[in-house]
C-alpha angles and dihedrals in degrees: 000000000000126000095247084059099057090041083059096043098053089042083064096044092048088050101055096032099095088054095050113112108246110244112225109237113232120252121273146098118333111256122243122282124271107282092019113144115217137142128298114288097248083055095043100042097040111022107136096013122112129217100264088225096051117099103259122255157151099310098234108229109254098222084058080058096037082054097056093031077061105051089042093057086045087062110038088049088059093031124090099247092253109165096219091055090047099066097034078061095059092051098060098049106035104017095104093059123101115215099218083061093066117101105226088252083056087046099056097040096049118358092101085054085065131098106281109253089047082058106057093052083052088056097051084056095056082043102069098046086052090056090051132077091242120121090222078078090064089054083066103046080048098057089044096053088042096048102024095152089063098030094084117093099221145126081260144017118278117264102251089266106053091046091054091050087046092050083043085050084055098047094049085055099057094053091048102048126098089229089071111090092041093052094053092048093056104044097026137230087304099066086062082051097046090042092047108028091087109035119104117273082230084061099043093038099086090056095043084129098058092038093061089039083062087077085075088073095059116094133159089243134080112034089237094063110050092048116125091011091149085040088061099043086056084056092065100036083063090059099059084133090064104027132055119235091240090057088044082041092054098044090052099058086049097060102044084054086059089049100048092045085051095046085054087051096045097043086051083050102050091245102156098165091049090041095051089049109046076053093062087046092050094051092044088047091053085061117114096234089051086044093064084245098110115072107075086015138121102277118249117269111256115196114217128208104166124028123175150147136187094287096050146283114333119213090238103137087162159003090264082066082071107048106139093038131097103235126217114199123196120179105212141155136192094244094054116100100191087051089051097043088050087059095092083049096049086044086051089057089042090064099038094059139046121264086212090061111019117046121190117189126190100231114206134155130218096278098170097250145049131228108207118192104278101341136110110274116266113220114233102176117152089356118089102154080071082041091062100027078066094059101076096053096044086044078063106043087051100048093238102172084180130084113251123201138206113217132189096229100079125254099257084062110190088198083065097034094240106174088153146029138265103037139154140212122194112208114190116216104279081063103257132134110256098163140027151177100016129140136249099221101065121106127292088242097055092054087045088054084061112035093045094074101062092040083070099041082062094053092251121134104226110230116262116271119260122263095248126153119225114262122246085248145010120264118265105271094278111250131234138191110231128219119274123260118272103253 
């Protein structure tokens, strides 16, 4: 599907959307707020609850499962990929549980890490609620197209291509079965926010259309249908490969409309919490990456307080020290696993390029403590100076051969949409974002795909690419923390 295609698609939505019936949201719970964090919806929606056709059975405790899901990652991530092994593997770990005994949210979560003939029981199971109208159909299609590179029942894990055409396969899924509309009238537009928020561009790209058509489901009444309006409009911010800036443009101004109309009805409702929300969606919306006027555009401004390498501070107080450069973000903290465990990945990049033409700077912000390798957290509250004092020596424990910064906007930066760490922006050499929301952890090859490019807009030649062989398999879907709830 073409760009052109989705901008066309979304004109004739917008156009028939005032004259479309309202549908009347079924009765329930209110849904979290806009910007609230959570599980994911089939958790959250299922969790505890067994598959009315299983045999029934002891309910197994999910951090029993969290824990093994854990240590199996741990191994496969430092094992060869042989298939034998593999599966021996599965046994250990998962071989005692009974697969009747799995809730569906358990199932769904864990039931393919189990030994295969358990899982295939396990599938059957998830089967037969995808063949029926029920929207507990759409919680699986929505952990497969979350999780793809474990959603595959097979001796090993999928390569990284086939998993993100198996979670696009899943996607497509969700928009096609019958399930769909009634699942979004019971759990609300924020259930689509909290399910999607989180899956690869590459996985929702084929459905771009879809995705966009989805707009149509936002209205200022009721309160059910204009949550996670700026959530969503993240979603699509994220998809500027498959969607053009004036659809994203379009839809932006939409849906402010709708949060402005719904402000007016909660505040003559008394509705403080609504109100207090659809303000903070209002204000999100109004950013320039939400706007459609980020990619291609001036970088947003960071203000630095702290700059060093391993040599010693470095006089960089902003972005404009580095014009010239192609820039390399990458939003970090101490505290964050997934950000430590990319660092062989962002050293790999450092010696790949040149410091004279590509910079990559560590970006933190001031969090109150420090997590030194292997050692009890120092407390830092109230006291950044100590904050910053740590870094160097933490720069030199974990082998970072990149500056890092410390800025006075805070790490999980609106004005980048961070809504998880780590992430990284590629800014090309005029100063303007190219590039956002990727992860340290890909493939050299993939970053090369993008940097490159500007490397050659400058008039520079890119190095050669290193005479690696493929590996076996792809890496495990690289992690990341995600920012904490709005209070």
């Amino acid at each position: 599907m073409s760009l052109l295609a989705v901008g066309v698609v979304w004109s004739a939505l917008f156009m028939s959307q005032s004259a479309a019936p309202e549908v009347p949201p079924a009765q329930g719970t209110a849904s979290p707020a806009e910007g609230s964090g959570g599980a994911a919806v089939a958790d959250s929606a299922a969790a505890g609850t067994a598959d009315a056709s299983a045999p029934s059975g002891p309910a197994i405790a999910d951090r029993t499962l969290a824990d093994r899901k854990a240590q199996f990652l741990r191994w496969w991530r430092a094992s060869g990929g042989d298939p034998a092994a593999f599966e021996a593997k599965r046994v250990e770990l998962f071989g005692e549980f009974k697969p009747e005994d799995l809730t569906l949210a358990q199932a769904m979560r864990y039931g393919k890490m189990m030994p295969a003939a358990a899982g295939e029981i396990v599938q059957a199971r998830l089967d037969e609620v995808l063949a029926s109208d029920s929207p507990e159909a759409i919680d699986i299609l929505v952990v497969l197209a979350q999780d793809p590179g474990y959603s595959l029942l097979g001796p090993v894990p999928p390569v990284r291509a086939a998993a993100m055409e198996a979670g696009a396969d899943a996607v497509r899924r969700i928009f096609a079965h019958p399930a769909f509309p009634n699942w979004v009238d019971e759990r609300g537009t924020v259930a689509f926010v909290t399910a999607f928020k989180d899956v690869q561009p590459e996985v929702l790209g084929p459905s771009a259309e879809a995705v966009v058509a989805f707009a149509g489901q936002f209205a200022a009444a009721p309160v059910k249908r204009n949550m996670g309006l700026a959530n969503y409009m993240s979603i699509l911010s994220k998809m500027d490969d498959f969607i053009d800036q004036p659809t994203r443009q379009q839809v932006n101004r939409r849906l402010t409309a709708i949060a402005k109309e719904g402000l007016a009805i909660a505040e003559a409702d008394g509705d403080t919490e609504s109100a207090e929300r659809l303000k903070r969606s209002i204000t999100k919306l109004d950013t320039s990456i939400l706007k459609g006027e980020f990619i291609g555009y001036p970088a947003p401004e960071l203000e630095i307080t702290w700059a060093a390498d391993r040599s010693g501070p470095l006089q960089i107080r902003s972005l404009g020290d580095l014009k010239g450069k192609i820039v390399v973000l990458d939003f970090w903290a101490t505290w964050c696993g997934p950000c430590i465990a990319s660092f062989p990945k962002i050293r790999e990049l450092r010696e790949h390029y040149s410091a004279d033409d590509v910079v990559i700077l560590g970006v933190t912000s001031v969090q109150g403590r420090h997590h030194p390798k292997g050692q009890p957290v120092i407390d830092c509250k109230d006291d950044p100076a100590k904050e910053m004092s740590l870094m160097s020596g933490f720069m030199a424990e974990s082998d970072i051969t990149w500056p890092v910064v410390f800025t006075t906007q805070p790490v999980f930066n609106p004005a980048y949409d961070v809504g998880g760490i780590p992430h990284v922006t590629i800014i090309d050499a005029k100063g303007n974002v190219r590039h956002n929301d990727l992860h340290p952890g890909r493939p050299l090859e993939e970053k090369m795909a993008l940097i490159d490019p500007l490397l050659v807009e400058m008039g520079r030649t890119p190095p050669a690419a290193p005479g690696t062989d493929p590996p076996k398999t792809a890496a495990a879907e690289p992690q990341k923390v995600t920012a904490p709830a709005a209070p």
